[in-house]
C-alpha positions, 0 to 999 in steps of 0.5 A, spaced: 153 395 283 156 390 279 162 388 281 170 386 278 173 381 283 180 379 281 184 374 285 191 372 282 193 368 286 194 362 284 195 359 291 188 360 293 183 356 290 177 359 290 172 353 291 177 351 296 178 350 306 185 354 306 184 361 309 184 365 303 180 362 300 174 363 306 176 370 305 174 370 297 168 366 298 166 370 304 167 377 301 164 375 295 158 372 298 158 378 302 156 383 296 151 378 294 147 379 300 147 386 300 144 385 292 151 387 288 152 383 283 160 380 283 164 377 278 170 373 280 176 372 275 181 367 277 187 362 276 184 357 280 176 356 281 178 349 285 175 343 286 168 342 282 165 339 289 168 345 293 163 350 296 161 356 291 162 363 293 155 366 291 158 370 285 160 368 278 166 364 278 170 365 272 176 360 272 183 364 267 188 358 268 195 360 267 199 359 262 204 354 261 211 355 263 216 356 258 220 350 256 226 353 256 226 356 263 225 353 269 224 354 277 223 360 280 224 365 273 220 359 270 215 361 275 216 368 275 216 369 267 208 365 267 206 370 273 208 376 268 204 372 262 198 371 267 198 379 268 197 380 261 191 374 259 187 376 266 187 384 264 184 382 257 179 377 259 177 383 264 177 388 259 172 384 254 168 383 260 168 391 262 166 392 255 160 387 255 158 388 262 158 395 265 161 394 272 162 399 277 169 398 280 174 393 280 176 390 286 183 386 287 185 381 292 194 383 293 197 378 290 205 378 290 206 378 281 199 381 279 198 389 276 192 387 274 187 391 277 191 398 277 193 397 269 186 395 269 183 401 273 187 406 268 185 402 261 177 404 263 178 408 268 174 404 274 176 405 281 180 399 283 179 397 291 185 393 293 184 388 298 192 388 302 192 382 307 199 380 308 206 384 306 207 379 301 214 381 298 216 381 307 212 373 306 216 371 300 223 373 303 223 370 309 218 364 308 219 362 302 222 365 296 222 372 292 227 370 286 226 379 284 225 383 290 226 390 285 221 387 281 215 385 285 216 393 290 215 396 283 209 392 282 205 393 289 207 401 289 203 401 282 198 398 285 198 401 291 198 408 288 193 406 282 188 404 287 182 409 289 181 404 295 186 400 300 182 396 305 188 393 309 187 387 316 191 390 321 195 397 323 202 394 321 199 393 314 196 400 313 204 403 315 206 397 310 201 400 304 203 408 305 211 406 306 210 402 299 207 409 295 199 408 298 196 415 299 194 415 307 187 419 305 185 411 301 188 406 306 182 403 311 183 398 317 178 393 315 179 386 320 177 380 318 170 378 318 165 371 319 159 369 317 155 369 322 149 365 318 154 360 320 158 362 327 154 364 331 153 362 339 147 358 338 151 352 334 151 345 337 158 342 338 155 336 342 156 331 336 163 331 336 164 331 343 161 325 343 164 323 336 171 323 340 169 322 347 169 327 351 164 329 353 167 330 360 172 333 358 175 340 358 177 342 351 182 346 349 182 347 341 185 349 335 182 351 328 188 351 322 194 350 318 199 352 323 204 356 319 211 359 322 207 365 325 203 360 329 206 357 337 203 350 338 209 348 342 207 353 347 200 351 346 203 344 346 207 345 353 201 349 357 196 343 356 201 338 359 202 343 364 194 343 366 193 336 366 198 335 371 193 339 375 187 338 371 186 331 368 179 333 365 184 337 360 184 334 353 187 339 346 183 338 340 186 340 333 181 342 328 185 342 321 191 340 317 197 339 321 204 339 319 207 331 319 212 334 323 209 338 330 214 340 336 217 334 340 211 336 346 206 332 341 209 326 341 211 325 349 208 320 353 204 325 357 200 328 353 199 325 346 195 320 349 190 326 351 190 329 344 184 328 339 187 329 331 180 331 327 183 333 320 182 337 315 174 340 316 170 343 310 170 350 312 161 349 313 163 343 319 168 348 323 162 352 327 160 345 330 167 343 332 168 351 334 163 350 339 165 342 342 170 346 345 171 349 352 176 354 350 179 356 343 187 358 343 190 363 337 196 361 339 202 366 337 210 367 340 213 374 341 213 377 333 215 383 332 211 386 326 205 383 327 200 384 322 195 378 322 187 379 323 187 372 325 180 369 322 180 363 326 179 368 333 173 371 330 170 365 328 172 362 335 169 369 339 162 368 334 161 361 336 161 363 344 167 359 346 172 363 350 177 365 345 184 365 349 190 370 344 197 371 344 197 379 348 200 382 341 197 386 335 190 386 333 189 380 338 191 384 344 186 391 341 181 385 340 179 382 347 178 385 353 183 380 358 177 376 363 171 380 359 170 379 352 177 373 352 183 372 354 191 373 353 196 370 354 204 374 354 206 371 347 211 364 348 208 364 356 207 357 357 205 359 364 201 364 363 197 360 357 196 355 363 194 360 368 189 362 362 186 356 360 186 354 368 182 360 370 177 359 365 176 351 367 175 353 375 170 359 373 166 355 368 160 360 370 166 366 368 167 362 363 160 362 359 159 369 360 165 370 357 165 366 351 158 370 351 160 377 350 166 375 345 159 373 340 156 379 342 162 384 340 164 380 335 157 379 332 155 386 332 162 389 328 166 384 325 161 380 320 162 380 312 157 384 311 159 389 315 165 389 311 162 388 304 157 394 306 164 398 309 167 398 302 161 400 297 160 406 303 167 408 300 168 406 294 161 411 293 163 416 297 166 421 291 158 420 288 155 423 295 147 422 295 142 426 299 141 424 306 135 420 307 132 422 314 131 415 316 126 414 321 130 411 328 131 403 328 129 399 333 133 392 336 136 388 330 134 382 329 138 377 331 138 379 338 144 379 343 141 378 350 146 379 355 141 376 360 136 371 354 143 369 351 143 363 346 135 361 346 132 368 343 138 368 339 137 362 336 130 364 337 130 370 332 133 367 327 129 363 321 134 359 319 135 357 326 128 356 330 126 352 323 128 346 326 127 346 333 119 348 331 119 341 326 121 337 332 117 340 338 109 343 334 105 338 333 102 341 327 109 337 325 109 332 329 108 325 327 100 326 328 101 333 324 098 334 318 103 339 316 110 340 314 114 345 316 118 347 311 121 354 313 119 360 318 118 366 313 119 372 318 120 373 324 118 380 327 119 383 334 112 384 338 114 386 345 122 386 348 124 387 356 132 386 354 134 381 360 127 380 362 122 377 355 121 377 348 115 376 344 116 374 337 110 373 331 113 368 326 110 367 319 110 359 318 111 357 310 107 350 311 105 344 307 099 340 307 100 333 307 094 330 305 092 335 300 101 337 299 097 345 298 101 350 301 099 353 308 101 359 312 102 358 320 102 364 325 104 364 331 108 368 337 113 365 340 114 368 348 122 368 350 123 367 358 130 368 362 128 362 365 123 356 365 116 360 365 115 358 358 113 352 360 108 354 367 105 358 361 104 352 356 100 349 363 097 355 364 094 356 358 091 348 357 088 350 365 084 356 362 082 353 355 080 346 360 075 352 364 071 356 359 077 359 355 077 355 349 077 357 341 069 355 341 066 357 348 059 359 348 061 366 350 066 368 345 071 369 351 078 364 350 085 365 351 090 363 345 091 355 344 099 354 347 102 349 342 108 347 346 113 349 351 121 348 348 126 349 353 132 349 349 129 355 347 126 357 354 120 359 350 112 358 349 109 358 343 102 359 341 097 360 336 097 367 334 090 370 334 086 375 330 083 381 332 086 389 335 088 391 342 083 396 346 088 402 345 088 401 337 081 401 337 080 407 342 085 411 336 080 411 331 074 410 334 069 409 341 069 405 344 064 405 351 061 398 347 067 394 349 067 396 356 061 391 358 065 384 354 072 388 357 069 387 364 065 380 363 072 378 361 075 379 367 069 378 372 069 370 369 077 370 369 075 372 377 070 367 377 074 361 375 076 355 382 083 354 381 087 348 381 086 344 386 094 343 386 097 350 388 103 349 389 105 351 381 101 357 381 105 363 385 102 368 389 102 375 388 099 379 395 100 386 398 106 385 401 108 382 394 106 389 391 110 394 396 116 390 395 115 391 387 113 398 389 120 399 393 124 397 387 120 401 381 122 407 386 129 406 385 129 405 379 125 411 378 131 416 383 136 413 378 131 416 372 130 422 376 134 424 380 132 431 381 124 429 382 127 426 388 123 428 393 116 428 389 118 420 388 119 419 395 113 422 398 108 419 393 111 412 395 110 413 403 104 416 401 102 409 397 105 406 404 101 409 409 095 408 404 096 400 404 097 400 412 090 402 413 087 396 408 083 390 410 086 383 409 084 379 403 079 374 405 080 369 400 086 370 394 083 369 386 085 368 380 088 374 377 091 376 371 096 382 374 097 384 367 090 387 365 090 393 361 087 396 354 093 391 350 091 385 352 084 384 350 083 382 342 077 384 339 075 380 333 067 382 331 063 379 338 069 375 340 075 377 345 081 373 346 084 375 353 093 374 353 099 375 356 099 371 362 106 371 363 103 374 371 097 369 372 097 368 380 093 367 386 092 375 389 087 380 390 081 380 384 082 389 386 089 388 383 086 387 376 080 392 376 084 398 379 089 396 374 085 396 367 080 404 370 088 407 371 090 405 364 084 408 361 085 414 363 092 414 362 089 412 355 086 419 355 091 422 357 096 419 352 091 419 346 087 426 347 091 430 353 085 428 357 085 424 364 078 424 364 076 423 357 074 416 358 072 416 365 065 415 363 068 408 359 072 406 367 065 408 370 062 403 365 066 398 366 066 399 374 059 398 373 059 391 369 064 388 373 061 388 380 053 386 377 057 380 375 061 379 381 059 383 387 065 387 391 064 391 398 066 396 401 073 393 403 075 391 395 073 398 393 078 401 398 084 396 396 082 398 388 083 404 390 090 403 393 093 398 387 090 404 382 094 408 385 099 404 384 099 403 377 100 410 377 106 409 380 108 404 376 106 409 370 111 414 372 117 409 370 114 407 364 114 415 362 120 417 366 124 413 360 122 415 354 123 420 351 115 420 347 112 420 354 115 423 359 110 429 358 106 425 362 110 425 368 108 431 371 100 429 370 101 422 372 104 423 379 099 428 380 093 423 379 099 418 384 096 421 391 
């Protein structure tokens, strides 16, 4: 849609740092990255080297003031002039440019939009953020009451659309003549290409020293409706207890802030930063320990405090005045605090608890990002007001088919590393410093990750994702495309992973060894972002095979694949290399047995005896002789055939276990992959048999080894019925796996 954007306010620079002008450019910005097309019309663009909304701005500037008139008339007679010259600038663009609806920030003197709206008959949608007439009284100065309420019901009642911040305003709309049926609560937003928890804020603790500190903050103009005179009191108070606590303001600050700024006691515990470019907030946001949005005990509160979203994005423990939106916002110790508006004690209590629990603190600062990213970002907004602008042009529903995890993703266990992980523009540099394609030796420059793609996910547990790397060769300045799979951890695994990988590519496993049986190349192990990454490898899985083709060829390679990983002396340093033995796989088997009551509660009595089944089986097994190396993951998912070549991955389980484990666990998944594909356990028995039979040619097994396979066959079967058992694609099988479990 094109897009009529008007802002008459001649106090809001588009270009400029101020809150309004943020949520211009946010807005506007918003639209262009949903692939509308907006147009601004103004009064004031602002300065030239300010940040650009990403539509057309057109600056309109007000007329000059009469000469026989001065102050408030004076200013007034300029407002209702300007009313005319905007309307005639937007009407020559309407007839020149074919926009679909007019969109209109409320400003106190402007009845442009609906003049507009009846002269061209486009649906006006007007953006109320703030009761401007009750502002004007009680703030500053409203020289024609009568005039300005005939002005905001013409508006109001000419708009098809009223988006309003907060619930007091939507009230403050239909009391001024809106009709309820148009007026939308639609909060304030953040860019979340910007706020977001994965900022850095470690540069401007150093910058001011205090990186031992614990920071409270504060971002913003403070107004009349803000309380830095308690924030002021509840730091001081802290202090006494806590001589760590230091305050941090971010922004213009009045030249007179409350008496509690100048004592002695706390004016030297705080650090003044000034006005910030709105880009350089994220990093100052996020040098703190936690960000107050400090209000007193207002009694018609209508803000949609920004900096509170802004604050939540970046991860940092927002701490609110329990009041209006604020207080329907957060969830007091879960996703924030609040504090009773004008407590200092209570906003001491807030702050202490949070520098006591920093572990409480984290994960509350973690689930405001979470809320505050998955609902409250401009987009959102900008996509909100289309969907209802459109909405008396209704289409045919489009059946769309069910979406998969968005990306970026909100991890509660994984957190800031695959956040930061699944987003381009973030990963981009870390790979720069840690790939040695890009390294200093490197004969590449990386010069953008160009997609990012979801292989496999275990929310809490691992991610993988495969990026494309838009590259430049150095010597031949030729572009490149670099692929690889970057392996997210909840914990330091990324790095056994790269020292894994090196071990088998040193032992047999290589790009070139004579048999065509390697592992991929591991690049590097990154651990800001607990990931492995390696290069990505060409080649389809057994499974995507078997769907268009046969495959009893590949059993003799799947199996000399196996038997030569078996075959391998492992390191003669053990010590990091885990173990994986029998009582290992019975404790594993009492967790999947829970999770499986959990699922199936009226299977109860089959899962319960299936698992004593598996328990008895285990009591009559030999001991392990001597432990290999093993995979425990092998299955038809993880082998890449590329013509004679095979590439074994996901070594994610490698340890020193029974070599049984590995062989059970491959024979059971193919006949699962019967079942799966062709309703059938037996459709590759004759594949398992074969495979069987390769294996022990090249690593000859007794008596005892086939025992024990027998046993970890079934319980892969086991393992299988938790798989099914909570997708809704598979459960089907539920019942014809516990039958192949005894």
């Amino acid at each position: 849609m094109k897009i009529l954007f008007l802002c008459a306010d001649r106090g809001i620079p588009i270009r400029g740092d101020k809150g309004a002008s943020v949520h211009v450019r946010m807005m506007v910005s918003a639209f262009a990255r949903l692939g509308h097309e907006p147009v601004i019309l103004c009064p004031r663009a602002g300065s030239p080297d300010g940040p650009e909304p990403a539509g057309s701005l057109i600056e309109i500037p007000l007329p000059a003031p009469p000469v026989d008139r001065s102050g408030d008339l004076a200013d007034l007679h300029q407002f209702m002039q300007y009313n005319d010259i905007l309307l005639e600038a937007a009407e020559k663009l309407i007839r020149e440019g074919g926009f679909d609806f007019i969109y209109e920030r409320y400003a106190l003197w402007s009845d442009a939009g609906s003049r507009l709206a009846r002269a061209t008959g486009l649906p006006l949608a007007l953006e109320v953020n703030a009761p401007l007439i009750e502002e004007a009284a009680r703030y500053r100065r409203l020289p024609d009451r009568k005039l300005a309420e005939q002005i905001a019901r013409a508006q109001f009642r000419a708009a098809a659309l009223i988006t309003v911040v907060s619930e007091p305003l939507r009230r403050y709309a239909v009391e001024n003549g809106a009709n309820r049926e148009r007026v939308h609560v639609l909060p304030n937003g953040v860019e979340a290409a910007r706020f977001h928890p994965a900022v850095d804020g470690a540069a401007v603790r150093r910058r001011f020293g205090l990186q031992e500190r614990f920071v409270v903050g504060f971002v913003g103009r403070p107004r009349p409706w803000h309380d830095l005179e308690t924030l002021g009191r509840a730091v001081k108070k802290l202090r006494r207890e806590d001589p760590r606590c230091h305050l941090l303001l971010v922004g213009q600050m009045p030249d007179r802030l409350p008496a509690v700024f100048s004592s002695d006691e706390l004016k030297r515990e705080v650090t003044f930063a000034g006005a910030v470019p709105h880009d350089q907030v994220p990093h100052y946001i996020a040098a703190m320990d936690a960000a107050v949005s400090p209000h007193p005990p207002l009694e018609n509160f209508y803000f949609s405090p920004l900096k509170l979203f802004e604050y939540m994005a970046c991860g940092v423990p927002a701490v609110a005045a329990r009041i209006g939106q604020p207080a329907a916002l957060i969830r007091h110790k879960v996703n924030g605090m609040l504090y009773r508006p004008g407590s200092v004690s209570d906003l001491a209590g807030c702050l202490r608890y949070l520098a006591r629990k920093p572990a409480r603190a984290d994960r509350i600062g973690w689930e405001g990002a979470v809320s505050v990213l998955r609902s409250r970002t401009w987009e959102q907004n900008a996509a909100a007001v289309i969907r209802w602008i459109a909405a008396d042009r209704p289409r045919p529903a489009a059946v769309e088919a069910p979406a998969g995890p968005a990306l970026p993703l909100l991890d509660e266990k994984l957190r800031r590393p695959l956040y930061a992980a699944s987003r381009p523009d973030l990963v981009a540099p870390v790979f720069r410093r840690h790939l040695p394609p890009f390294g200093p030796d490197g004969a590449y420059w990386l010069d953008r990750v160009d997609r990012v793609a979801l292989v496999k996910y275990k929310p809490g547990r691992r991610c993988v994702l495969a990026y494309d790397l838009a590259a430049v060769h150095q010597p031949t300045g030729r572009p490149a495309r670099i692929p690889v799979i970057g392996k997210v951890f909840r914990d330091n695994r990324g790095e056994w992973l790269h020292r894994i990988h090196a071990f088998l590519q040193a032992n047999g496993f290589g790009a070139n060894s004579w048999d065509g049986l390697s592992v991929p190349e591991s690049l590097a192990a990154i651990p800001e972002l607990q990931m492995q990454v390696q290069a990505r490898v060409a080649g389809r899985t057994l499974n995507e095979l078997a769907a268009q083709t046969r495959i009893a060829h590949l059993m003799p390679v799947a199996a000399r694949a196996l038997a030569k990983l078996h075959r391998l002396t492992p390191p003669a340093d053990l010590r990091w290399l885990p173990s994986y033995l029998l009582g290992d796989e019975l404790e594993n088997l009492g967790r999947f047995r829970s999770q499986l009551l959990d699922t199936r509660p009226a299977d109860r009595e089959l899962v319960c005896r299936l698992f004593d089944q598996l328990g008895q089986l285990s009591e009559d097994l030999a001991s392990l002789p001597e432990p290999a190396l093993v995979h425990r993951d092998f299955y038809y998912s993880q082998l890449l055939f590329q013509g004679e070549k095979v590439t074994l991955i996901d070594f994610d389980l490698f340890s020193m276990g029974d070599p049984a484990i590995d062989v059970a666990n491959f024979i059971a998944h193919l006949h699962f992959l019967g079942l799966d594909l062709h309703g059938d356990f037996h459709t590759y028995a004759g594949e398992a048999a074969d495979f069987l039979s390769h294996y022990v040619r090249l690593r000859p097994v007794d008596l005892l080894f086939l025992e024990r396979m027998a046993f970890y066959q079934a319980a892969t079967y086991f393992r299988l019925l938790n798989v099914v058992a909570s997708r809704p694609g598979l459960v089907h099988l539920f019942y014809p796996i516990a039958s192949r479990t005894t």
